[in-house]
ZAFIRO-196284 format. One line per field, with one value per residue (C-alpha): x, y, z; residue in one letter. Coordinates in Angstrom, 3 decimals, padded with zeros to 6 digits, m for minus. Layout:
BEGIN
X [X:...]
Y [Y:...]
Z [Z:...]
resn [a:...]
This chain:
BEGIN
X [004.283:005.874:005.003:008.708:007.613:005.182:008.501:008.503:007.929:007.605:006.867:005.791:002.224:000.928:m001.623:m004.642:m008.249:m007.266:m006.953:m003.480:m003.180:m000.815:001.415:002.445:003.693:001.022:000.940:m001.317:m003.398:m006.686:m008.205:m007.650:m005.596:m007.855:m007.128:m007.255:m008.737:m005.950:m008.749:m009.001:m005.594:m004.969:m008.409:m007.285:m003.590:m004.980:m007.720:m004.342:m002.696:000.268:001.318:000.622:001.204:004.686:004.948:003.226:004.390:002.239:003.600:002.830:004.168:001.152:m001.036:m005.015:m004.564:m003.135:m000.707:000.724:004.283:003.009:005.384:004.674:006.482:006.442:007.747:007.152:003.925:002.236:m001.867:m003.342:m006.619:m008.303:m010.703:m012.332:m013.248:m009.946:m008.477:m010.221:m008.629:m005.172:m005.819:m006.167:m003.134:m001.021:m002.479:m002.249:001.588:002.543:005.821:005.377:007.190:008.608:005.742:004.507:003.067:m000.928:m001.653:m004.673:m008.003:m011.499:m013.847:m015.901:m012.962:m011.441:m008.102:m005.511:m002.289:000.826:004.258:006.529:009.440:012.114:013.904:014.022:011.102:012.920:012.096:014.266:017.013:017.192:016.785:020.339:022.178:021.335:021.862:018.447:019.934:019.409:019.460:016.456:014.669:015.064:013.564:010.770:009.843:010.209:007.519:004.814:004.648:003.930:001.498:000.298:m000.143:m003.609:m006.028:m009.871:m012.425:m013.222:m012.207:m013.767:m013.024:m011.723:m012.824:m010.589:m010.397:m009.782:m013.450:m014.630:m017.276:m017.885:m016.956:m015.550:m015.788:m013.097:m009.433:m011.042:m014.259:m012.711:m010.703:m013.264:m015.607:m012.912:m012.188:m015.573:m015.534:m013.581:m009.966:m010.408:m011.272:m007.623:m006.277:m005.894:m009.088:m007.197:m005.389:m008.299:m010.114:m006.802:m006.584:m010.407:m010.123:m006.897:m009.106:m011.867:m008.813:m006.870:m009.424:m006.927:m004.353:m006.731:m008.433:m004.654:m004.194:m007.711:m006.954:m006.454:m007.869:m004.883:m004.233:m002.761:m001.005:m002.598:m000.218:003.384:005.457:009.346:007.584:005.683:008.591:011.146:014.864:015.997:019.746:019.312:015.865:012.338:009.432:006.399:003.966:000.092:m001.922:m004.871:m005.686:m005.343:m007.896:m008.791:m007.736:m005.286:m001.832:m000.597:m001.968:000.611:003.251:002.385:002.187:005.627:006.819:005.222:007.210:007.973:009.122:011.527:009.359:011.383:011.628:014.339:014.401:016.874:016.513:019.049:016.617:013.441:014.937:016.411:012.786:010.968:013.477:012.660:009.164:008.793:010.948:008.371:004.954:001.577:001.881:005.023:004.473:003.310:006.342:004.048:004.007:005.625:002.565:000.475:001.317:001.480:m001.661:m003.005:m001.802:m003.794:m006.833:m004.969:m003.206:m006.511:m007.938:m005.364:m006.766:m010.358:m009.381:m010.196:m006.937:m004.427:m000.670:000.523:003.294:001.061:m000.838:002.274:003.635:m000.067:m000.169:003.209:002.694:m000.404:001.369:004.642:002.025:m000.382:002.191:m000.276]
Y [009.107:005.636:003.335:002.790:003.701:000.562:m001.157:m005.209:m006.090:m009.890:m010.999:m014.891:m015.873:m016.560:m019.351:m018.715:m020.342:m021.741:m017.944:m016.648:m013.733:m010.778:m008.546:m006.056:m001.919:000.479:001.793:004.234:001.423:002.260:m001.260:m003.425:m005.993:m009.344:m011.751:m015.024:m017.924:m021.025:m023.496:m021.107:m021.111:m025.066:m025.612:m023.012:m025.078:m027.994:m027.958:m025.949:m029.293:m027.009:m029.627:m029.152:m025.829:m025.829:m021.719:m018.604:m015.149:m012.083:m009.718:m006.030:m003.731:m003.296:m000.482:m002.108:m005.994:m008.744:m010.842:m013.802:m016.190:m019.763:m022.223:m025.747:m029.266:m027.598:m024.057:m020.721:m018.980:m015.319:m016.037:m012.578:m012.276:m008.987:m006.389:m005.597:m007.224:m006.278:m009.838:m010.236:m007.498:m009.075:m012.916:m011.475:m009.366:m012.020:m014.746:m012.260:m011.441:m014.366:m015.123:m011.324:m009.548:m010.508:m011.288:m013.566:m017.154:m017.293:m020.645:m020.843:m018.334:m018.472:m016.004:m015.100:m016.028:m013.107:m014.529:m015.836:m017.734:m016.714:m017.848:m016.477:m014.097:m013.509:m010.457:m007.256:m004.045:m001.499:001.435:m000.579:m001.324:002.308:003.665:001.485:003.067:001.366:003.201:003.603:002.145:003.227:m000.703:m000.723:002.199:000.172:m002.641:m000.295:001.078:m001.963:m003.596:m001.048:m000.561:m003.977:m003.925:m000.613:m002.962:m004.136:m001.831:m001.290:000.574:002.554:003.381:000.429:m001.820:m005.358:m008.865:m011.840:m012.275:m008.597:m008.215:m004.815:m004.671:m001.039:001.882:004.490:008.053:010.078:011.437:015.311:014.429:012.297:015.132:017.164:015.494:015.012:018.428:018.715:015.818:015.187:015.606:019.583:019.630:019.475:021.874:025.463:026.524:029.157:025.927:023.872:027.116:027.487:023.603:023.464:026.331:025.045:022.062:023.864:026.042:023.107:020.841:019.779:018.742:016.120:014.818:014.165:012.395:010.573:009.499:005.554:003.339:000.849:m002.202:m000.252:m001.789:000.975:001.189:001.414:002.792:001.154:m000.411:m002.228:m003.924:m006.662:m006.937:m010.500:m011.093:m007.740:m008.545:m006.553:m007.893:m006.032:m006.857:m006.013:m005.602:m005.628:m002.160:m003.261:m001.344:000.152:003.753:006.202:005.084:008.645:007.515:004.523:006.673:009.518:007.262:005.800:009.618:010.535:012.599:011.234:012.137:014.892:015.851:014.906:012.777:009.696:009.948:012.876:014.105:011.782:009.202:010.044:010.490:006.873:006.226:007.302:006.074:002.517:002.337:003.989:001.358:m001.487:000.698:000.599:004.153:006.226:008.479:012.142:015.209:016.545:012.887:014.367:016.544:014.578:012.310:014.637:015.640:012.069:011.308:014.326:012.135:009.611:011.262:013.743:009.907:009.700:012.454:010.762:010.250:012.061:012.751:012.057:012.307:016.176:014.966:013.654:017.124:019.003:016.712:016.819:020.566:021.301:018.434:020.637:023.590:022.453:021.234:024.111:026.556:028.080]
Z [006.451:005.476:008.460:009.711:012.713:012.956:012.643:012.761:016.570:017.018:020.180:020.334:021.364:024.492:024.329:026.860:026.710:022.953:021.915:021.283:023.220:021.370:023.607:020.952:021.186:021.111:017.053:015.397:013.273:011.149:012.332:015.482:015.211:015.440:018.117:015.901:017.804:017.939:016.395:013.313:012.586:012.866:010.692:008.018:007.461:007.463:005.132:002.895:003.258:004.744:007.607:010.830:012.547:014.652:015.594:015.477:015.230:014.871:012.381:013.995:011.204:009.348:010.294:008.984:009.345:011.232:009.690:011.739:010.525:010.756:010.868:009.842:008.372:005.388:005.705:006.602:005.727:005.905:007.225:006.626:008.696:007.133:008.693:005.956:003.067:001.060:000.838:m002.678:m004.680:m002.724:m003.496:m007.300:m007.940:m006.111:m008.423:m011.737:m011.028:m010.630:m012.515:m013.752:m010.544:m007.484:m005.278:m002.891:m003.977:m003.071:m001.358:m000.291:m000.252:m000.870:m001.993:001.470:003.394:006.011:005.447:003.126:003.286:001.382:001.060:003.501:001.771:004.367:003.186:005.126:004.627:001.959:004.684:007.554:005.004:004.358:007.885:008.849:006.151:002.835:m000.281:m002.749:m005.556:m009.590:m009.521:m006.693:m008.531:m011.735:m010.607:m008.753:m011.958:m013.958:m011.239:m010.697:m014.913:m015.075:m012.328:m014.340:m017.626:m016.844:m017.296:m017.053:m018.794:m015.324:m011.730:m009.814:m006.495:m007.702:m006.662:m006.560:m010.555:m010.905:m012.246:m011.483:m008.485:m007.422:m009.689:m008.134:m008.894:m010.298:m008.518:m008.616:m007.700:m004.847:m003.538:m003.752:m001.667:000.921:001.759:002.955:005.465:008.709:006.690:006.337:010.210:010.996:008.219:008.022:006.600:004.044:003.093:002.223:000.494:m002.160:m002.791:m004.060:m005.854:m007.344:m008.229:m010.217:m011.461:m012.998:m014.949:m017.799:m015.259:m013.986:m017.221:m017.867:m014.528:m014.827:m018.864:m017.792:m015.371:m014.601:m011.885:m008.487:m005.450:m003.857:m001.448:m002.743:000.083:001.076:003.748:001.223:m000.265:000.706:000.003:m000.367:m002.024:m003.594:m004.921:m004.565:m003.517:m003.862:m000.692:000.992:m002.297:m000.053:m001.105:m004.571:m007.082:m010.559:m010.912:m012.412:m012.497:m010.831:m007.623:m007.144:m007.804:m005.802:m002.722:m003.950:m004.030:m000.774:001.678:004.974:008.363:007.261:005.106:001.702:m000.840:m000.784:m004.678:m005.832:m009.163:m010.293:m009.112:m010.505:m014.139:m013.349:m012.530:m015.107:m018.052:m016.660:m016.105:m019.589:m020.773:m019.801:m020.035:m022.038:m022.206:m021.413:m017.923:m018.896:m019.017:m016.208:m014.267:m011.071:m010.814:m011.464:m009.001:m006.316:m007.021:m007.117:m003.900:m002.033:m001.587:000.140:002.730:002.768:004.181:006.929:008.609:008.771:012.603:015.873:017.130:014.116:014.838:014.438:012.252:009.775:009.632:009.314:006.443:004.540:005.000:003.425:000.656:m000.033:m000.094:m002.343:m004.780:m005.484:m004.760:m002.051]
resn [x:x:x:x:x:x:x:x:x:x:x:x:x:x:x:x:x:x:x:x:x:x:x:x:x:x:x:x:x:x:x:x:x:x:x:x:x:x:x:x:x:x:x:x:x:x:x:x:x:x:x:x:x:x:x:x:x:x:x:x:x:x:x:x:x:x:x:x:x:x:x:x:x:x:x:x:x:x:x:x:x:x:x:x:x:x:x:x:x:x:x:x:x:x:x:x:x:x:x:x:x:x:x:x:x:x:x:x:x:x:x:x:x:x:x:x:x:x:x:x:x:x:x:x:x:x:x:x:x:x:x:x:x:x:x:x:x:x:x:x:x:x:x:x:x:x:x:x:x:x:x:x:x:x:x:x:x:x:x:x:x:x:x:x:x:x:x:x:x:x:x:x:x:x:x:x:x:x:x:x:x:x:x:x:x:x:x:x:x:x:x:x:x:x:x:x:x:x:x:x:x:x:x:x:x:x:x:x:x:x:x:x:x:x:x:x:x:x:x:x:x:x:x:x:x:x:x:x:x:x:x:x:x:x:x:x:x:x:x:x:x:x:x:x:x:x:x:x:x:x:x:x:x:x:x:x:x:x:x:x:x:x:x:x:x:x:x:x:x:x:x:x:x:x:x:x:x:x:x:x:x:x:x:x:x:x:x:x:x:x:x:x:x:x:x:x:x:x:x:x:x:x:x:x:x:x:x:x:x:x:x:x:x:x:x:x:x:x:x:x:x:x:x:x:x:x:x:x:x:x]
């Protein structure tokens, strides 16, 4: 479910009626990628003070917005043009890391703005480094764990969306109530109906386990997958916090946890004991004995979400379905 198969692809812009034109592989993306109009770009370096713009690149690995490699006098940078409006809780978990973790330096955004510029990290995606035969670490899970309890050491009074100070805007309701909800949308329509009818019992079944996973409202990536993480002279970055939020710490880690194509976790046990011993090491509160569950079960909702599409890709329904099953023992 990681999006290694939205692989980097960088194919250099074609410049037509002062648009740059994208010729990019066809990849299973939850928003189109934005044709950015060449006058944009220039205007948006050089009110930055950035120098003027020497090279383009449009980065195609991401699967909900457009990111393009702008090269100028003075450097390489990331623009980030957004869909949605997601580039506030981003601008503000860039700007409150900063000097905490590994991340990149925010240059330039303004509230209202669609886009952002960032400093350009040029290390290799965590998923690719793996995929051509790189070893998962204890040294890369250490510094995984050391990372995302840091980014877990902020917290808030409530579940809420986040603006560009990391003020709570829209409070959102809780992980059970969430799932709940979910498996009577779209989601379910592409699950086996027993399925769906033993994971909401299961829910009403197992209230403890989710006041547990629900205790504390803490800063989230909100999308902590390999593929969300660079690799630069042995070195993690954590990258794309525009999915950034308020909400149970759980749900970071079961996304970090989440099966992919085969169906299996990269993290053996040794692994997840390495894991755990580190990010308890830098917490605000140690992870539960039941944290693996808990995370599982935090992650449901998510990949529940992925399925909000017509057609969704039949791997991704197999992998959901069995993730569904390992967790509630159905």
């Amino acid at each position: 479910m990681h999006a290694s198969q939205y692989m980097a692809h960088c194919d250099h812009l074609k410049e037509s009626d002062e648009t740059f034109v994208i010729d990019l592989m066809e990849y299973h993306r939850i928003n189109p990628l934005i044709q950015l109009n060449k006058e944009e770009i220039l205007a948006a370096f050089d009110k930055a003070a950035l120098g003027p713009v020497l090279d383009l690149c449009p980065v195609s690995s991401g699967m909900s917005n457009t990111g393009y490699r702008v090269t100028t006098s003075c450097g390489q940078f990331l623009m980030k043009r957004y869909a949605k409006a997601t580039g506030k809780a981003e601008a503000g978990s860039l700007s409150y890391l900063q000097g905490r973790i590994p991340v990149p330096g925010m240059l330039c955004y303004e509230p209202g703005a669609s886009y952002v510029i960032m400093e350009w990290i040029d290390g290799i995606p965590l998923d690719r480094y793996l995929n051509e035969g790189g070893a998962l670490t204890d040294d890369l899970v250490r510094q995984m764990a050391f990372m995302t309890s840091v980014i877990h050491q902020k917290e808030f009074l409530h579940d809420a969306t986040l603006d560009h100070r990391l003020q709570p805007l829209t409070a959102r309701p809780s992980e059970h109530e969430k799932l709940l909800y979910t498996l009577t949308r779209k989601p379910a329509a592409h699950l086996d109906p027993a399925l769906i009818r033993g994971l909401t019992e299961f829910v009403y079944d197992h209230e403890q386990a989710f006041r547990q996973l629900e205790a504390r409202s803490v800063l989230l990536h909100g999308d902590l997958s390999f593929d969300n993480m660079l690799l630069k002279d042995g070195t993690l970055y954590y990258i794309d916090f525009e999915f950034a939020s308020a909400g149970s710490p759980y749900c970071d880690l079961g996304h970090l946890l989440r099966p992919g194509e085969g169906a299996s976790s990269p993290f053996s046990k040794q692994l997840l004991k390495v894991f755990r011993e580190a990010y308890d090491r830098s917490a605000s509160a140690p992870l539960s004995d039941h944290w693996l569950l808990l995370s599982r079960l935090a992650d449901l909702n998510s990949m529940l979400c992925l399925l909000n599409l017509d057609d969704p890709p039949v791997s991704w329904i197999r992998i959901i379905e069995e993730t569904i099953r390992t967790t509630i023992g159905f």
